[in-house]
C-alpha positions as CSV (number, residue, x, y, z in Angstrom):
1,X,14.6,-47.2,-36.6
2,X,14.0,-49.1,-40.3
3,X,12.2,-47.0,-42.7
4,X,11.8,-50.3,-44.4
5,X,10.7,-52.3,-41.7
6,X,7.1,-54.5,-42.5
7,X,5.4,-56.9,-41.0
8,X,5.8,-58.8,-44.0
9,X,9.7,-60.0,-43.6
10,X,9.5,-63.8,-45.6
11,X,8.4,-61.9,-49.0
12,X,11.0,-61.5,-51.1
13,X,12.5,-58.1,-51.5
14,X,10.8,-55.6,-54.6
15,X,12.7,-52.1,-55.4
16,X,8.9,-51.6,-56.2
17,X,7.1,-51.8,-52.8
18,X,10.7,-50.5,-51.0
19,X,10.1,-47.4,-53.0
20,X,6.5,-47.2,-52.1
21,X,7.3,-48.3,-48.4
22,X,9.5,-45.4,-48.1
23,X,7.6,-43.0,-49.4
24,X,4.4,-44.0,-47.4
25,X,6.8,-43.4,-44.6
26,X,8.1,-39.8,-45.8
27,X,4.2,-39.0,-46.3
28,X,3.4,-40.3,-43.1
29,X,5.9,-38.0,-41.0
30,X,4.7,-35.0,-43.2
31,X,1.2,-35.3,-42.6
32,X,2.0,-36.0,-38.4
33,X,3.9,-32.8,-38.9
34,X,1.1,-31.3,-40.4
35,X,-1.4,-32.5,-37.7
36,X,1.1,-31.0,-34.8
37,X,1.4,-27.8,-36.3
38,X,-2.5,-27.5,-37.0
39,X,-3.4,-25.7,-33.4
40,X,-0.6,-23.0,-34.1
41,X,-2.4,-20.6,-36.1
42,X,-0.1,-17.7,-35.2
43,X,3.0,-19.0,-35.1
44,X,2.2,-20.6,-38.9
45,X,1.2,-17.4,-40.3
46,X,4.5,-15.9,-38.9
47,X,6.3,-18.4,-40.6
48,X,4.6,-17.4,-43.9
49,X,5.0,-13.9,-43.7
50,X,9.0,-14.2,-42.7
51,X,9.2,-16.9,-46.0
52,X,7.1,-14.3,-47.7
53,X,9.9,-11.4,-46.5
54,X,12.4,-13.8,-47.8
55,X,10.7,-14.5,-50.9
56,X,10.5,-10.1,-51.6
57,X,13.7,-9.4,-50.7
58,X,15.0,-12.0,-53.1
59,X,13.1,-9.9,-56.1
60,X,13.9,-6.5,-54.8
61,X,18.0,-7.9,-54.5
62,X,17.7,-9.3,-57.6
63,X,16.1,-6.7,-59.4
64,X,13.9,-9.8,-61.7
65,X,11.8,-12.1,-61.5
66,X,8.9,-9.7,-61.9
67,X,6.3,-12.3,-63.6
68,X,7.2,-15.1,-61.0
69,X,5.6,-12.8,-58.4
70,X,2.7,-11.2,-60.0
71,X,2.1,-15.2,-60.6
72,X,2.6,-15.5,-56.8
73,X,0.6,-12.5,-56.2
74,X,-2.5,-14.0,-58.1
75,X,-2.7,-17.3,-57.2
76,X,-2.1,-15.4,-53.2
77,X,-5.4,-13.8,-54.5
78,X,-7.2,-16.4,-55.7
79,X,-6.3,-17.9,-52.4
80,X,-7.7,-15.2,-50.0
81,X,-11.2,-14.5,-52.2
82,X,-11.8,-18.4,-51.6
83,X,-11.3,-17.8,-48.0
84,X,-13.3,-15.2,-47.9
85,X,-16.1,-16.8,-49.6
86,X,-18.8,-19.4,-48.7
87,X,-18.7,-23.3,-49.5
88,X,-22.2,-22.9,-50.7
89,X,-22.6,-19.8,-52.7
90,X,-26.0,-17.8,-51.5
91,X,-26.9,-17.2,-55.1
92,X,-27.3,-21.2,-56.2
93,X,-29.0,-22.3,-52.4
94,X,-32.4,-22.1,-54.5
95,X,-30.8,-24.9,-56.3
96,X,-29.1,-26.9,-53.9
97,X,-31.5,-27.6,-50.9
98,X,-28.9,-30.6,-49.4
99,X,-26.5,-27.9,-48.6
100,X,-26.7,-25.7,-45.2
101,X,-27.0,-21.8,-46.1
102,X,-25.6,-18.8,-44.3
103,X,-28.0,-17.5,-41.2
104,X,-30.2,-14.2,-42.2
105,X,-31.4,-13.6,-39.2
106,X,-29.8,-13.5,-35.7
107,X,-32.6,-15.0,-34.0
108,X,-32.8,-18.4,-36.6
109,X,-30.4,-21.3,-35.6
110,X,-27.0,-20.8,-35.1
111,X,-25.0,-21.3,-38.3
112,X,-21.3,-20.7,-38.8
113,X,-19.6,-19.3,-41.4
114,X,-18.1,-22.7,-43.7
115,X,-15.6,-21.0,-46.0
116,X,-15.0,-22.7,-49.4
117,X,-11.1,-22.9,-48.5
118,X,-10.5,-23.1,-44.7
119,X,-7.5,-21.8,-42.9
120,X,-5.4,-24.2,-42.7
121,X,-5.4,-25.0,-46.5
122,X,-4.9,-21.1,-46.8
123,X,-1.9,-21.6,-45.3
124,X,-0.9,-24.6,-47.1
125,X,-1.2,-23.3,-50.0
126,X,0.0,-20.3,-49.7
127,X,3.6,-21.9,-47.7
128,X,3.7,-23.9,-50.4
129,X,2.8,-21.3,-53.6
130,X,5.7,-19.0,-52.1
131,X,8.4,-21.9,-51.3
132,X,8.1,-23.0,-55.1
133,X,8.0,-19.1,-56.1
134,X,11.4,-18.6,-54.5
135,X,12.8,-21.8,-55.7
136,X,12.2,-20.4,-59.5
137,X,14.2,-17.2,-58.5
138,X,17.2,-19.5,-58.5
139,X,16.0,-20.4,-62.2
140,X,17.6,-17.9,-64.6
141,X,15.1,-19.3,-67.7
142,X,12.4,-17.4,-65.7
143,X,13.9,-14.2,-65.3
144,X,11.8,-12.7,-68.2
145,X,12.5,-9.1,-69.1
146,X,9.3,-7.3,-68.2
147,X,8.4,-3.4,-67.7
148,X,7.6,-4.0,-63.9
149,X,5.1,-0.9,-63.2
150,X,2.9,-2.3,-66.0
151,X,2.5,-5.4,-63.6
152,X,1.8,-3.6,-60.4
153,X,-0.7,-1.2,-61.5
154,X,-2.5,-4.1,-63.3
155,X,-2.2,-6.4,-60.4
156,X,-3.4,-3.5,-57.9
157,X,-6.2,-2.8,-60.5
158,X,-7.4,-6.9,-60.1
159,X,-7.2,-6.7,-56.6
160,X,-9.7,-3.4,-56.4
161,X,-11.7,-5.0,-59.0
162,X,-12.1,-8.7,-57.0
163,X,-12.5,-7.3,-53.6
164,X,-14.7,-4.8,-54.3
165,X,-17.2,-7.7,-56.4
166,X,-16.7,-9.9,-53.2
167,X,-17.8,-7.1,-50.9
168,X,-20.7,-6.3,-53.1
169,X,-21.5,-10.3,-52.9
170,X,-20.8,-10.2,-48.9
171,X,-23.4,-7.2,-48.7
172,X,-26.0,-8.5,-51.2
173,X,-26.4,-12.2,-49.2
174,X,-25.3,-10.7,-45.5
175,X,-22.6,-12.3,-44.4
176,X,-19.8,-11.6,-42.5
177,X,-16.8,-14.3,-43.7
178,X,-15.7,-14.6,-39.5
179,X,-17.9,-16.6,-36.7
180,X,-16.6,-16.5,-33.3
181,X,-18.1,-19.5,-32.1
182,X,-21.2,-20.3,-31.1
183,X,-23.7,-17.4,-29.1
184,X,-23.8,-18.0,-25.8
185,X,-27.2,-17.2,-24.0
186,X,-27.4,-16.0,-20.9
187,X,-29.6,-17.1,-18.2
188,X,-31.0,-16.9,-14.9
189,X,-28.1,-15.5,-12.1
190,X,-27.3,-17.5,-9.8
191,X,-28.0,-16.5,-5.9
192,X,-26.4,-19.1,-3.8
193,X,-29.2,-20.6,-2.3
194,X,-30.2,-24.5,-2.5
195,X,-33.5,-25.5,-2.5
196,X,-34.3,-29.0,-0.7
197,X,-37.0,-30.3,-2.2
């Protein structure tokens, strides 16, 4: 198979549009492997936490790189608070009326939760964020000297102080950042019998 194969064979050849050709290709074959892997929730978040493992053990072994994963750490975060959180915040919907809001009451239409960063772009992100992190532990320029307990009780500090302003949020608009699909009602039981009309 050509990577540089075109429909267009008479024009003459460009380094230019080869390069571009080629990497419309690569981008192509990432994103189809990107579609394919979409339905596999589980088996992507395994692959995570193993390159996550990976990605620890390297700083524990190594003994540095202590600022390249609170980095990691906080942008992981950053990540997980926009996952928990709404696409339209509750507190600006008096605003915004083109927007839908969250439900308040379980009898009003059925409404599910939109997060502001869905799950797959979690992941994404996150894949990505820690593939890069451990690439720079191969860096010796970022192997700063830093007093490492400073950074873990501040970082542990951050995350108390974000979750518990989220949860105050989550309580003070109700909602619950998880929707297992729509309610379905139930109706009449059904005995059997046909009626001829």
């Amino acid at each position: 198979m050509d990577l540089f194969n075109d429909e267009d064979t008479n024009s003459s050849v460009n380094p230019d549009g080869c390069c571009s050709k080629f990497v419309k290709k690569i981008n192509s074959k990432y994103q189809s492997f990107l579609d394919k892997l979409t339905p596999y929730y589980l088996i992507r978040w395994i692959l995570f936490f193993i390159l996550f493992s990976v990605f620890c053990a390297r700083i524990i072994f190594s003994q540095g790189y202590f600022v390249i994963a609170y980095a990691l750490g906080i942008y992981l975060l950053s990540l997980f608070i926009a996952f928990l959180s709404p696409r339209v915040d509750p507190a600006f919907t008096s605003f915004s009326d083109e927007e839908p809001t969250l439900p308040t009451t379980s009898r009003g239409e059925y409404r599910p939760f939109i997060r502001r960063l869905p799950e797959f772009k979690f992941w994404l992100a996150s894949s990505k964020a820690s593939v890069l992190a451990l690439i720079c532990t191969f860096v010796p320029a970022f192997n700063v000297p830093v007093f490492w307990p400073i950074l873990v009780i501040y970082f542990i500090m951050l995350v108390v102080m974000t979750l518990k302003q989220q949860i105050k949020h989550m309580i003070r608009y109700r909602y619950l950042p998880f929707s297992y699909g729509k309610p379905h009602h139930k109706g009449k039981e059904d005995t059997g019998k046909v009626i001829n009309s």
